[in-house]
FIKOLZA-1660 file (N, C-alpha, C; in steps of 0.1 Angstrom, whole numbers, plus 5000, padded with zeros to 4 digits):
% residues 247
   i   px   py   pz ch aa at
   1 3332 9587 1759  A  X  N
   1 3319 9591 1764  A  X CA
   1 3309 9579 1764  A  X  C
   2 3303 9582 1768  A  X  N
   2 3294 9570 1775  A  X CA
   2 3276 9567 1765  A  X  C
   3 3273 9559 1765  A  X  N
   3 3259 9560 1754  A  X CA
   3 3249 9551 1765  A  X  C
   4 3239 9557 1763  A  X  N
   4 3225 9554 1780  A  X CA
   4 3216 9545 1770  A  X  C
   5 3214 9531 1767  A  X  N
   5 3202 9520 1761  A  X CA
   5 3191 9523 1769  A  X  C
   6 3183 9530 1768  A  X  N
   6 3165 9521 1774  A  X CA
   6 3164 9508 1771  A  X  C
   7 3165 9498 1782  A  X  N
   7 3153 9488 1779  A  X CA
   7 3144 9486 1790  A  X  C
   8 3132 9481 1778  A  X  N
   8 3119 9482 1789  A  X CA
   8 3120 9466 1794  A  X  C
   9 3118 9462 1809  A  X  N
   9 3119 9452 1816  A  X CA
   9 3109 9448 1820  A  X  C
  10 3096 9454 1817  A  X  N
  10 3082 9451 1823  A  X CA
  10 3072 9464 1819  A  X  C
  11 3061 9467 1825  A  X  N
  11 3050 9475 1824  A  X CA
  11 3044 9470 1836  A  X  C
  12 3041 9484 1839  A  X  N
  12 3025 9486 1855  A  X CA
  12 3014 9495 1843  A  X  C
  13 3005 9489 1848  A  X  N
  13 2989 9494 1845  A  X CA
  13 2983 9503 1860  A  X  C
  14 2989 9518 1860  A  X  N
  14 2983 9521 1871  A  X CA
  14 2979 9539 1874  A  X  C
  15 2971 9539 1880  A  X  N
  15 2965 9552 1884  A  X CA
  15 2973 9565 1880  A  X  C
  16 2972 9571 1869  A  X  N
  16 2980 9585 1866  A  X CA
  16 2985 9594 1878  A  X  C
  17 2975 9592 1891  A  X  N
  17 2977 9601 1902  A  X CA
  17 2988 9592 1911  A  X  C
  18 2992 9580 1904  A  X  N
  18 3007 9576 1914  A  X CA
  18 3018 9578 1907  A  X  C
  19 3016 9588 1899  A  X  N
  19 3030 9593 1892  A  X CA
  19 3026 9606 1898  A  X  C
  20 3016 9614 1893  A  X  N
  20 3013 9624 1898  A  X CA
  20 3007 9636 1909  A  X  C
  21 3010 9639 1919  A  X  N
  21 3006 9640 1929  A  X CA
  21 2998 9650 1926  A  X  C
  22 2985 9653 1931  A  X  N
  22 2975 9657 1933  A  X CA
  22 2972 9660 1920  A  X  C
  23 2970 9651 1910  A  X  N
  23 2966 9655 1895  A  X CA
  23 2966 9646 1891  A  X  C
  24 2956 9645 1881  A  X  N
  24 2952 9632 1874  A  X CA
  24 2948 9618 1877  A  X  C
  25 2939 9624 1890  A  X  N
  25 2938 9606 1896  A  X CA
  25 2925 9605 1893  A  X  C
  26 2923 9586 1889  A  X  N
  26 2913 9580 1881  A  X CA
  26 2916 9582 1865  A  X  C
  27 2926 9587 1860  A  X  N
  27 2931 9581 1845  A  X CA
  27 2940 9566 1844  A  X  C
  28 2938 9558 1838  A  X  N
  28 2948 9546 1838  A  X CA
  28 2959 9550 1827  A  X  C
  29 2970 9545 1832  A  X  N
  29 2981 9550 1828  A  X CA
  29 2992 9538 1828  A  X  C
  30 3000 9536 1817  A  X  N
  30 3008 9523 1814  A  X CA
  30 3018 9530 1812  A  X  C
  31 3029 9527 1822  A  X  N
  31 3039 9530 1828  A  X CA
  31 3051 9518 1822  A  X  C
  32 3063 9521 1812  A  X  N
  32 3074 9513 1816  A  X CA
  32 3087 9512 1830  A  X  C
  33 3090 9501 1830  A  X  N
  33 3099 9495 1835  A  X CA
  33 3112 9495 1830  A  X  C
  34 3119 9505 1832  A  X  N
  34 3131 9505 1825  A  X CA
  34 3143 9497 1830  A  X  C
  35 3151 9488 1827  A  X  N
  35 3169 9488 1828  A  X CA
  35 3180 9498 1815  A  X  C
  36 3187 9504 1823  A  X  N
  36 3192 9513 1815  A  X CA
  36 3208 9508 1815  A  X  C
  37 3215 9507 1801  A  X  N
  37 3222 9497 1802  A  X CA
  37 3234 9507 1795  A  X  C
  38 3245 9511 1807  A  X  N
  38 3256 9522 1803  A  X CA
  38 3266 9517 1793  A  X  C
  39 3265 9516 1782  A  X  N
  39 3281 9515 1775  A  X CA
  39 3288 9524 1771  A  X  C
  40 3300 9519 1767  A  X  N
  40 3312 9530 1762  A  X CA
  40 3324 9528 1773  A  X  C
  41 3321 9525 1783  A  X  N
  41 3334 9523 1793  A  X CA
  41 3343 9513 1794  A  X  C
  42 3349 9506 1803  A  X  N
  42 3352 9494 1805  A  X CA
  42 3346 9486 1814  A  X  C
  43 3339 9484 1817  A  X  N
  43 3327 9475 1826  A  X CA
  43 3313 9480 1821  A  X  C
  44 3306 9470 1821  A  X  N
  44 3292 9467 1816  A  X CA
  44 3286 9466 1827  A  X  C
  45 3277 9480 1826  A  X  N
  45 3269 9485 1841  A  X CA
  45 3254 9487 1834  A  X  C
  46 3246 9483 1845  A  X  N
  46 3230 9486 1843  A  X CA
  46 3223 9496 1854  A  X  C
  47 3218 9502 1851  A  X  N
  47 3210 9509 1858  A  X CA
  47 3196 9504 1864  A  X  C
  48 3195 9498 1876  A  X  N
  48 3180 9489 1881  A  X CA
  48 3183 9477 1868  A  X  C
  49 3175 9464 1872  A  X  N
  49 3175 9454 1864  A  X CA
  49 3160 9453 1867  A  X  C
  50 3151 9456 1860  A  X  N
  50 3133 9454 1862  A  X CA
  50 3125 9445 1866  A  X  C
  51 3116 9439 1858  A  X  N
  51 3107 9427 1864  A  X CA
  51 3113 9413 1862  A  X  C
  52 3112 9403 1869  A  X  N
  52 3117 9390 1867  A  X CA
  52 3107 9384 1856  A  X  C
  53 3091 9383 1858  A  X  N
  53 3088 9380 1849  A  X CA
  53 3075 9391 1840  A  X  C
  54 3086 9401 1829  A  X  N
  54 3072 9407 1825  A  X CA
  54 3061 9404 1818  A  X  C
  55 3051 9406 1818  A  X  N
  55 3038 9412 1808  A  X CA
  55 3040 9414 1797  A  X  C
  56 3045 9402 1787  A  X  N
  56 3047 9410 1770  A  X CA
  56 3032 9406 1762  A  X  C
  57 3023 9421 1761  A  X  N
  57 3018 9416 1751  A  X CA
  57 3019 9429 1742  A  X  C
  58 3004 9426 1730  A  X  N
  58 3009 9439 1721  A  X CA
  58 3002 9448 1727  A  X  C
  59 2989 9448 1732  A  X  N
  59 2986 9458 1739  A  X CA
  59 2990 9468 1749  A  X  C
  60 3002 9461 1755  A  X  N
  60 3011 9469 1767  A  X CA
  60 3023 9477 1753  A  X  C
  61 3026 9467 1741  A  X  N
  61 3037 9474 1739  A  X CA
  61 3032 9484 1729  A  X  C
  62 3019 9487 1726  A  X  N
  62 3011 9496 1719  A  X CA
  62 3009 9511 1731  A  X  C
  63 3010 9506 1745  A  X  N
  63 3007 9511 1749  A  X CA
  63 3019 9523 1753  A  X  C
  64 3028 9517 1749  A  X  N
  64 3044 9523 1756  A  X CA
  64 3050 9529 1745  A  X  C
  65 3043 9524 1730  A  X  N
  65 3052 9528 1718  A  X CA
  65 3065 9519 1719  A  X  C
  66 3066 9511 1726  A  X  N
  66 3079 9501 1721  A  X CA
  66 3077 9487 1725  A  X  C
  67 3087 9483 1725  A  X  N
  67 3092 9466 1728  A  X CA
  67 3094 9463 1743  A  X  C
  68 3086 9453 1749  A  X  N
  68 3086 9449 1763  A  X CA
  68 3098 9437 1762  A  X  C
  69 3108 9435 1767  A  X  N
  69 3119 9420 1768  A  X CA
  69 3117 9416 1783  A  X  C
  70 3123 9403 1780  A  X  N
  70 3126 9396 1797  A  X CA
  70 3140 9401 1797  A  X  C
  71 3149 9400 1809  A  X  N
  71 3161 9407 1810  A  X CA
  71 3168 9399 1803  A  X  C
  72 3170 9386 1800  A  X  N
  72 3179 9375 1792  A  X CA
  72 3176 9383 1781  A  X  C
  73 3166 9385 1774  A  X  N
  73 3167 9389 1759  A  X CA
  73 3169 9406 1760  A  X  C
  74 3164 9414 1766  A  X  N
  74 3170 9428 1766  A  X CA
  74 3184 9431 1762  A  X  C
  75 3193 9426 1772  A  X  N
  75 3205 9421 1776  A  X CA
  75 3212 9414 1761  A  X  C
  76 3206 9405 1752  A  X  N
  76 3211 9400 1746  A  X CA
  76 3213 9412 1730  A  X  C
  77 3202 9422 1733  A  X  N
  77 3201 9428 1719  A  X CA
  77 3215 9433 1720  A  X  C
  78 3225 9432 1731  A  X  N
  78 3240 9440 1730  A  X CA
  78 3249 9433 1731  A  X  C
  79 3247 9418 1728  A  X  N
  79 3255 9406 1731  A  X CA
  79 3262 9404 1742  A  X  C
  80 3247 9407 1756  A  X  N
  80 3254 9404 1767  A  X CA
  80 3244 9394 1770  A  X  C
  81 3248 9390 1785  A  X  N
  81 3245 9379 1794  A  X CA
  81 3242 9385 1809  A  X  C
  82 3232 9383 1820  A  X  N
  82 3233 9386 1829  A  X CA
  82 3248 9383 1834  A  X  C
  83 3254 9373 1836  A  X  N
  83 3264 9373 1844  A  X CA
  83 3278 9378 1833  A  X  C
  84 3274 9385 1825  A  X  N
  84 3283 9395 1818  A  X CA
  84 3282 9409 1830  A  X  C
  85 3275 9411 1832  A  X  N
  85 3273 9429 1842  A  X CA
  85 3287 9425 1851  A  X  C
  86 3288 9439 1851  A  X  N
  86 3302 9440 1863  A  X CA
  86 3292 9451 1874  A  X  C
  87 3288 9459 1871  A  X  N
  87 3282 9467 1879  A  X CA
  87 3267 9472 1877  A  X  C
  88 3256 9473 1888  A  X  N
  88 3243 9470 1885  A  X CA
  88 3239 9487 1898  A  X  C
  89 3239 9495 1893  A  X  N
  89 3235 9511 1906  A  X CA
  89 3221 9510 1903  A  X  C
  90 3214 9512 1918  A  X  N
  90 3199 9510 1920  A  X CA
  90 3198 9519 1922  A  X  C
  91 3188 9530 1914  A  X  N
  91 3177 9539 1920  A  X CA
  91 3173 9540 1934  A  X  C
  92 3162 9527 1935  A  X  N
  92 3161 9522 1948  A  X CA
  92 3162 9508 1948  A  X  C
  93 3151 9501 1957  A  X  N
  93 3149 9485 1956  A  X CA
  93 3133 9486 1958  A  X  C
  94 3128 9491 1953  A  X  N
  94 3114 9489 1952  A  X CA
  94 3111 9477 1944  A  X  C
  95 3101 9464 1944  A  X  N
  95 3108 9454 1935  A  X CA
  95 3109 9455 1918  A  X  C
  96 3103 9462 1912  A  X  N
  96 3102 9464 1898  A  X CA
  96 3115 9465 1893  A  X  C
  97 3127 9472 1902  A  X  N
  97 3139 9477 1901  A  X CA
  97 3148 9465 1903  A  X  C
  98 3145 9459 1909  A  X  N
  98 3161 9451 1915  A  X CA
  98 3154 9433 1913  A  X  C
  99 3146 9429 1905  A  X  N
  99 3140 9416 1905  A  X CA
  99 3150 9405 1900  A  X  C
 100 3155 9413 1886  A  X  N
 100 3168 9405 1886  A  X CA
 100 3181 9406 1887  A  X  C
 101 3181 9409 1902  A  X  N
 101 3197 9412 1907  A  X CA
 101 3205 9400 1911  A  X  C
 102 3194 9391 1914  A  X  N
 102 3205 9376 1917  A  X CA
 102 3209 9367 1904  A  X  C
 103 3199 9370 1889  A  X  N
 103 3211 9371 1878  A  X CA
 103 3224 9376 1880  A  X  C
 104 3226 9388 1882  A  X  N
 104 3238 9391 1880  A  X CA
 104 3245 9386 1890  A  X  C
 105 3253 9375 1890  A  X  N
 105 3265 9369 1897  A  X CA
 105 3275 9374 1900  A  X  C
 106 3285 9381 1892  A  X  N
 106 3292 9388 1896  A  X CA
 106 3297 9404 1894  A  X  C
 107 3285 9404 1893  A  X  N
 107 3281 9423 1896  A  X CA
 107 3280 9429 1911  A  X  C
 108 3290 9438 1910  A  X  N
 108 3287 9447 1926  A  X CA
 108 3274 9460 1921  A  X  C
 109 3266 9455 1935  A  X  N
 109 3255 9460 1936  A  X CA
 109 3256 9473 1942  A  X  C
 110 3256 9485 1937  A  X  N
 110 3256 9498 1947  A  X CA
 110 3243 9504 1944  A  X  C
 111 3240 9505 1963  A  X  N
 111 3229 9510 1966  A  X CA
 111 3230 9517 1974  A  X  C
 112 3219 9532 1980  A  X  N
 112 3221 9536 1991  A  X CA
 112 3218 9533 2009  A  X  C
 113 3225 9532 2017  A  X  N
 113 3222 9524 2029  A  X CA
 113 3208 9527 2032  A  X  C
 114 3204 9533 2032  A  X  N
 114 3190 9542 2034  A  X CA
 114 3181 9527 2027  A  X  C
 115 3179 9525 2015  A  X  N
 115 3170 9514 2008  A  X CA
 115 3173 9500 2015  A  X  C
 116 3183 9498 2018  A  X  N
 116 3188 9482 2023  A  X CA
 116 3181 9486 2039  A  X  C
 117 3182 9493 2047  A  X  N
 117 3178 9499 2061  A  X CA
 117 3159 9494 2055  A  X  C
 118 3155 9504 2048  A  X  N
 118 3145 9499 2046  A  X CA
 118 3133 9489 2036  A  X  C
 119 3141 9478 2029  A  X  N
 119 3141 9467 2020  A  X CA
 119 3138 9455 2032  A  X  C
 120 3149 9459 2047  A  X  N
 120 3145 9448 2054  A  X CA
 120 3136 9459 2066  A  X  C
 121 3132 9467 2069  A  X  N
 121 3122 9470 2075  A  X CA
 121 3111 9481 2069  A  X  C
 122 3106 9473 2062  A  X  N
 122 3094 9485 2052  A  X CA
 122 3081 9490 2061  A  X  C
 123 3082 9498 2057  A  X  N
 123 3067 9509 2065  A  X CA
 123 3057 9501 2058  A  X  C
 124 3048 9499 2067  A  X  N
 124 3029 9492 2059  A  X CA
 124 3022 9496 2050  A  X  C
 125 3031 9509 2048  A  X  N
 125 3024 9517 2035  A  X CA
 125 3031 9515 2023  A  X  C
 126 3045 9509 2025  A  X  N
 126 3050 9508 2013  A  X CA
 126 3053 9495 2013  A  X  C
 127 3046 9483 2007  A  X  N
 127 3042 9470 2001  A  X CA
 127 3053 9467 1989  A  X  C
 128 3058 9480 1979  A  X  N
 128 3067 9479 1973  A  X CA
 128 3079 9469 1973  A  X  C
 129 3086 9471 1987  A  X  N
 129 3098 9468 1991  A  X CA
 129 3098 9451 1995  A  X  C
 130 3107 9442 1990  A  X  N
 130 3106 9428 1989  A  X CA
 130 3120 9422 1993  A  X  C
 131 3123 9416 2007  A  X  N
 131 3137 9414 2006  A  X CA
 131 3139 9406 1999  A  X  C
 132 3130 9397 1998  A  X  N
 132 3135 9381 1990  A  X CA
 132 3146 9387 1973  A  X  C
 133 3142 9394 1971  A  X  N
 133 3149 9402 1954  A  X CA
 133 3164 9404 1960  A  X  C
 134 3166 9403 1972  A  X  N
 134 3181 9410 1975  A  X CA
 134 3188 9400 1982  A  X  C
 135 3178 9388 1991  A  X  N
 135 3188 9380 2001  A  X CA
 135 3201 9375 1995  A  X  C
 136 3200 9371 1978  A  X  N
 136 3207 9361 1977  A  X CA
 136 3218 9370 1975  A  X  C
 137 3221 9381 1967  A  X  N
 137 3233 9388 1965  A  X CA
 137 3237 9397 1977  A  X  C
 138 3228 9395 1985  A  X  N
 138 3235 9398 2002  A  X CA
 138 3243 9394 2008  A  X  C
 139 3239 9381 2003  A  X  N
 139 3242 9369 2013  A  X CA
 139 3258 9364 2004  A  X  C
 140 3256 9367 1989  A  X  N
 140 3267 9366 1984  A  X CA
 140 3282 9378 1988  A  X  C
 141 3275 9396 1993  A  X  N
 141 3286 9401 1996  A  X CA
 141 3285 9409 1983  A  X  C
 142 3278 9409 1975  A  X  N
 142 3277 9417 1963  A  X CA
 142 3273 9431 1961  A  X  C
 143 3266 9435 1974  A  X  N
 143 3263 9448 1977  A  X CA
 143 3272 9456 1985  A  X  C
 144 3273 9471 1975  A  X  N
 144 3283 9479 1985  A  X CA
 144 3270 9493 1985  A  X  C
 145 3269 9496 2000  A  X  N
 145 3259 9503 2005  A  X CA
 145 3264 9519 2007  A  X  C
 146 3260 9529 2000  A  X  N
 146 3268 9544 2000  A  X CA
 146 3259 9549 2010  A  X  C
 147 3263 9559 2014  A  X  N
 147 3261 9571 2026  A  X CA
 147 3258 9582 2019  A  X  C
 148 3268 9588 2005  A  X  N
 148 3271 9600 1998  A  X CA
 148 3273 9599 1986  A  X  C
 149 3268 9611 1980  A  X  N
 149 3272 9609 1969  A  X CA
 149 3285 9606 1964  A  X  C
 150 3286 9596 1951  A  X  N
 150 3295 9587 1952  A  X CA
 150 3296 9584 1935  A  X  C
 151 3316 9593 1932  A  X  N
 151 3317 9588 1916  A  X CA
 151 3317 9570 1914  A  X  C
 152 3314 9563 1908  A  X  N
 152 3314 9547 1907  A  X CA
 152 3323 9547 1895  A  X  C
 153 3326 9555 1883  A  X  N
 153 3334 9556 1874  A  X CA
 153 3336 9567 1868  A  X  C
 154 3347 9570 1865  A  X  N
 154 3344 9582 1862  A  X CA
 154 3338 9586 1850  A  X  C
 155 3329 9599 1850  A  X  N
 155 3316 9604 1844  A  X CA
 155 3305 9595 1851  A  X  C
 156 3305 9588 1858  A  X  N
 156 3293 9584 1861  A  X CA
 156 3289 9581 1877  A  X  C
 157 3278 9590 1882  A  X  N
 157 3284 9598 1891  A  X CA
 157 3269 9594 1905  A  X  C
 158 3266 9588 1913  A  X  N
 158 3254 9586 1919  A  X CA
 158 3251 9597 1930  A  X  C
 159 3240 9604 1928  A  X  N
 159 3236 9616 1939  A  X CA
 159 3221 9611 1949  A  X  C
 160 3226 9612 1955  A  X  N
 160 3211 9614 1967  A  X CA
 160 3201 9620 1962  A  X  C
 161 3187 9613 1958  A  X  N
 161 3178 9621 1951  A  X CA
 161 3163 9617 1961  A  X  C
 162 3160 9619 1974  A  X  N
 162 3152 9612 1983  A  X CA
 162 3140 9619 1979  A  X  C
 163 3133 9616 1965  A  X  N
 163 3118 9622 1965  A  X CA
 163 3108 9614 1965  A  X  C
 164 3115 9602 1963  A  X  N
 164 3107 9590 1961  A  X CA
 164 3105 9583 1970  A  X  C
 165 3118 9580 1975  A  X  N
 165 3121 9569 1988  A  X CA
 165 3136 9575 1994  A  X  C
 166 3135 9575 2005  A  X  N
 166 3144 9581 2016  A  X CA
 166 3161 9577 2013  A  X  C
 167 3165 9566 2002  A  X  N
 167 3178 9562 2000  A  X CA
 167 3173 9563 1983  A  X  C
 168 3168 9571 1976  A  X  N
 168 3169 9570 1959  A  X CA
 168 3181 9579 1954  A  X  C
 169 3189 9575 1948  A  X  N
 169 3197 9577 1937  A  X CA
 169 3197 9582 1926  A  X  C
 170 3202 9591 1922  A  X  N
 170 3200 9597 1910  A  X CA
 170 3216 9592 1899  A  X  C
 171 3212 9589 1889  A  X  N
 171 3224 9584 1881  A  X CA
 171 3231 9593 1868  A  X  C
 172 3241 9604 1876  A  X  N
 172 3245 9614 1864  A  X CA
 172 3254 9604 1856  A  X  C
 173 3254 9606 1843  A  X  N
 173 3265 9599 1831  A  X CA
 173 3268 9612 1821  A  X  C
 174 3281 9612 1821  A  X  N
 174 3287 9620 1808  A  X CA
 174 3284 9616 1798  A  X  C
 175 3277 9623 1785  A  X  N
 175 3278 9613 1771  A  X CA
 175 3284 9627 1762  A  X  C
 176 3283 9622 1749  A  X  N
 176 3284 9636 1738  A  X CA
 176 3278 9643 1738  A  X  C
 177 3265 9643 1745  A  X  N
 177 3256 9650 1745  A  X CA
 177 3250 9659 1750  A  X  C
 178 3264 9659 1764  A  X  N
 178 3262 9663 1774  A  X CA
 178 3257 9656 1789  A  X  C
 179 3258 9655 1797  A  X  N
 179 3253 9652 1809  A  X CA
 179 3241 9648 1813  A  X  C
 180 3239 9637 1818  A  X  N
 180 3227 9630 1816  A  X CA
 180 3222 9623 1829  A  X  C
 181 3209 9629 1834  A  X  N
 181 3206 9621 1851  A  X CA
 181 3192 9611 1847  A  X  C
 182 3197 9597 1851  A  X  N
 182 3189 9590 1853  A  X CA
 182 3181 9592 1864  A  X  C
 183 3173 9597 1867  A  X  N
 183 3161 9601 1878  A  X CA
 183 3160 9588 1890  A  X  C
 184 3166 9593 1902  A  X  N
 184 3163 9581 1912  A  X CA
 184 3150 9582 1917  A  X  C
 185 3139 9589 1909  A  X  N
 185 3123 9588 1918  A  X CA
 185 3114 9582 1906  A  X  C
 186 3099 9576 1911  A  X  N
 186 3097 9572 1896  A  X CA
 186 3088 9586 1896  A  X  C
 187 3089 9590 1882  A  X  N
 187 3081 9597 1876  A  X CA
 187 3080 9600 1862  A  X  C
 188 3075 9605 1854  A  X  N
 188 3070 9608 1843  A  X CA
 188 3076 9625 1837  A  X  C
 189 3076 9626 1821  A  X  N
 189 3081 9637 1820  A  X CA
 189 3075 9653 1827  A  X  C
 190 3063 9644 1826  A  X  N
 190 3050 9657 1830  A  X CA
 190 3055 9665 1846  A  X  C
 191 3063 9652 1853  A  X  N
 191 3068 9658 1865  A  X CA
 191 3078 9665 1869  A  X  C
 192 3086 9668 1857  A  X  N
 192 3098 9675 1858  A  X CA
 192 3089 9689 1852  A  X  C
 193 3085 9687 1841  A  X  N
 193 3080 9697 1832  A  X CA
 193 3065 9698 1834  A  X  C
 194 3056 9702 1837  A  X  N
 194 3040 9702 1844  A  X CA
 194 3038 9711 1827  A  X  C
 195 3023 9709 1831  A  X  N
 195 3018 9716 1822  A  X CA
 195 3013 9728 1826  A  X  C
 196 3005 9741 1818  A  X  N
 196 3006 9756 1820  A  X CA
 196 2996 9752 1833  A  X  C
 197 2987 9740 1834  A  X  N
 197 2975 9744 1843  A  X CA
 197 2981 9743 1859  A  X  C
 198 2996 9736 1860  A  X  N
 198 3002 9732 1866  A  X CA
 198 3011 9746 1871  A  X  C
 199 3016 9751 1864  A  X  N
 199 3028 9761 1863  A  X CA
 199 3019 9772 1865  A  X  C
 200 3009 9774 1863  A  X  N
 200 2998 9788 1863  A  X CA
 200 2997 9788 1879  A  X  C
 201 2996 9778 1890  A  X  N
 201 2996 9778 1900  A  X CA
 201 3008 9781 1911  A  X  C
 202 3017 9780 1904  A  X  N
 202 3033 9785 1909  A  X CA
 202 3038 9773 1912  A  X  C
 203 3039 9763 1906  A  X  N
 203 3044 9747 1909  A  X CA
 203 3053 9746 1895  A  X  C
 204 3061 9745 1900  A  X  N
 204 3077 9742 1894  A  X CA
 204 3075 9728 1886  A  X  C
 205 3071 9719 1896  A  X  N
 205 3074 9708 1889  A  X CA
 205 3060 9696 1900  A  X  C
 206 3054 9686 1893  A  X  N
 206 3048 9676 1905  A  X CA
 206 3055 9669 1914  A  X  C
 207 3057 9661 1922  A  X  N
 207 3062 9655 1930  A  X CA
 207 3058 9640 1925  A  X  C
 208 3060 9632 1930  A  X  N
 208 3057 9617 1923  A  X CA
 208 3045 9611 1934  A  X  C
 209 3036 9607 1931  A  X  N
 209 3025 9600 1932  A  X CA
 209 3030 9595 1947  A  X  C
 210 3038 9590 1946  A  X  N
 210 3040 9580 1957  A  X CA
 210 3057 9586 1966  A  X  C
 211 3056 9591 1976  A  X  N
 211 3065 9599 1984  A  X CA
 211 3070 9595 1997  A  X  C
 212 3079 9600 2002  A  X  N
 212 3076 9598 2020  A  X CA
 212 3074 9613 2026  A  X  C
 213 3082 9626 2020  A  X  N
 213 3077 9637 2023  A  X CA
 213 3075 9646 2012  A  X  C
 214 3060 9650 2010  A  X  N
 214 3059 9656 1998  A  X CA
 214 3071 9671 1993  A  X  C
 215 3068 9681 2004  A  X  N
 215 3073 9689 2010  A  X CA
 215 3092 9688 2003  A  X  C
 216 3096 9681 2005  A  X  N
 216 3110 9668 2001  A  X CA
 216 3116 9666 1990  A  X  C
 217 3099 9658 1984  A  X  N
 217 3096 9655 1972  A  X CA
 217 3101 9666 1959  A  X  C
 218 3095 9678 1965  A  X  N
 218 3095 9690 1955  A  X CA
 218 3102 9691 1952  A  X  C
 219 3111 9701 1963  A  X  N
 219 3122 9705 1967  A  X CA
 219 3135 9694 1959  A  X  C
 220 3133 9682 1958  A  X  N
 220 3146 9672 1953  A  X CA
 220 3143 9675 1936  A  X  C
 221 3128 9676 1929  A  X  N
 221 3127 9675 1921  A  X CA
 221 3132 9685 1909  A  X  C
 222 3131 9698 1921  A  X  N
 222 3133 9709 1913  A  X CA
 222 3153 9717 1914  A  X  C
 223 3154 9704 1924  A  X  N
 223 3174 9706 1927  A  X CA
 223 3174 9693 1915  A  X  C
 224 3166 9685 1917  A  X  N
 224 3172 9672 1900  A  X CA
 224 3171 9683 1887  A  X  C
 225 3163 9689 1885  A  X  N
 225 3167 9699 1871  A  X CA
 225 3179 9704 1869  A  X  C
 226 3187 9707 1883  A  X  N
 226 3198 9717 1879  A  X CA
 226 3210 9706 1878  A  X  C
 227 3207 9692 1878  A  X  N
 227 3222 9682 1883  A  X CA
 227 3224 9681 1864  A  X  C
 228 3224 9684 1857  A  X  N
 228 3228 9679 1841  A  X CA
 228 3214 9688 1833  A  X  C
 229 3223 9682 1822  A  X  N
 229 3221 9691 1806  A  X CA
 229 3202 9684 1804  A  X  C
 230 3202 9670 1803  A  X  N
 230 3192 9664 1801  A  X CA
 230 3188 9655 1811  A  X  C
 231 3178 9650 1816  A  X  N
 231 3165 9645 1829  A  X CA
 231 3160 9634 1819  A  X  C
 232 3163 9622 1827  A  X  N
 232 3157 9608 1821  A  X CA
 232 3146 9605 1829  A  X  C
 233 3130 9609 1834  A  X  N
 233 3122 9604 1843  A  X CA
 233 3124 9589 1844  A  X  C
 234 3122 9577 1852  A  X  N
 234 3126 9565 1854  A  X CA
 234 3113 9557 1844  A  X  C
 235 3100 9566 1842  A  X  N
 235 3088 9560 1840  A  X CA
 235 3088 9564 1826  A  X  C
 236 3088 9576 1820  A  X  N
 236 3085 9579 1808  A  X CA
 236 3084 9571 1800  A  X  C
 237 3072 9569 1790  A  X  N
 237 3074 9559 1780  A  X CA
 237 3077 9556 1767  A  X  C
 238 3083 9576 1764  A  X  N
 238 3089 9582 1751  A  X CA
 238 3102 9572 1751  A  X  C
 239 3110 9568 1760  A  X  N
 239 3120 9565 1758  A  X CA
 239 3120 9547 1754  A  X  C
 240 3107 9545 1753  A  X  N
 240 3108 9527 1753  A  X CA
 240 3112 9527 1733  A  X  C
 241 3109 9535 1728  A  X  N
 241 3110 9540 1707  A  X CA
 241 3123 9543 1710  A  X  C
 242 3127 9543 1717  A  X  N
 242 3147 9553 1715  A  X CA
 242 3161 9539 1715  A  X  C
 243 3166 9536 1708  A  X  N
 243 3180 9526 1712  A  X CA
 243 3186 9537 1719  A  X  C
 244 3186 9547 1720  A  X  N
 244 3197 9552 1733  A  X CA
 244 3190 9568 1737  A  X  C
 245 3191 9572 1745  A  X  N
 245 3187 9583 1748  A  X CA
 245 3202 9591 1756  A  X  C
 246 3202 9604 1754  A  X  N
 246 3187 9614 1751  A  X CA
 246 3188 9613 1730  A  X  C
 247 3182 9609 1724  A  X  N
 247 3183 9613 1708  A  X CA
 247 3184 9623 1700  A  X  C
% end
């Protein structure tokens, strides 16, 4: 069985209402940056590799309840190496996610075609998207681009999760624990789970701050509850205190 690391790869300082759609906007809210680092199998796989250079101070890592690393030292608390990864599955490529993917040398990159389609032609609204983070492992051949959901190993399983961005991935992993989805949209726990003032309204669940169809958004968020046992939001910052989740 498989065991899921949080590491935090960075922090965003930003508006509660871009996690949460029509709720909570004008609270500041400090958001981690996770890489989520799968062991237990035989290849050393990460989930997104985060910022290239983060923000460590103590006031971010006060803010998150844990430890902010650069990916060399994240990576090392397991006595690995970037160019130790054999396999690197992206959520999406928004850049927070994929900054240091040309570390990993000889890691195959799986992403869905849908994010690479638009990494090199981004809409004006989404500034997110950065090819420069992908040319060089493109150009190396390191990317294999899916259509469908698609096992990568067995128990570890990538699903089409488009609530965030039109090619996001959702990352099911088998552990002891039961079944476990890395959330391909960013959001927070409050978005799977809303609170009563939330749920008194007949809303299931929020949508993420930042969408391409809200309508979409929902609808993915409240079919991601039923894909496994436990829901890893991408942003939550309960998980930056955990060596492995779910605890």
């Amino acid at each position: 069985m498989y065991i899921i690391h949080p590491i935090v790869m960075g922090t965003k300082i930003v508006d509660k209402g871009m996690m949460t759609y029509q709720h909570d906007y004008g609270k500041p809210c400090t958001i981690p940056l996770y890489s989520w680092y799968i062991a237990g199998g035989d290849a050393n796989i990460l989930v997104d590799t985060g910022e290239m250079h983060p923000v460590v101070s103590e006031a971010r890592e006060q803010a998150i309840g844990g430890r902010i690393y650069t990916f060399e030292d994240g990576l090392a608390k397991f006595g690995l190496t970037p160019e130790d990864i054999d396999i690197v599955l992206h959520t999406h490529l928004h850049n927070d996610h994929c900054e240091n993917d040309y570390k990993c040398i000889h890691a195959k990159i799986y992403v869905h075609k849908k994010e690479l389609e638009r990494i090199h032609d981004p809409h004006p609204l989404d500034f997110r998207y950065l090819v420069d983070y992908i040319e060089e492992v493109e150009e190396n051949g390191q990317i294999i681009a899916l259509s469908e959901d698609t096992e990568i190993q067995p128990g570890i399983t990538m699903i089409h999760t488009p609530a965030h961005t039109e090619g996001g991935m959702s990352i099911r992993v088998e552990t002891s624990q039961g079944s476990v989805l890395i959330c391909g949209f960013c959001t927070i726990l409050e978005n799977l789970y809303p609170p009563k003032a939330v749920t008194a309204m007949e809303m299931e669940v929020i949508p993420p701050g930042t969408h391409v169809n809200s309508y979409e958004a929902y609808a993915t968020l409240v079919r991601a509850k039923t894909l496994a046992d436990h829901i890893l939001p991408l942003h939550e910052p309960r998980w930056a205190a955990m060596e492995s989740v779910p605890a």
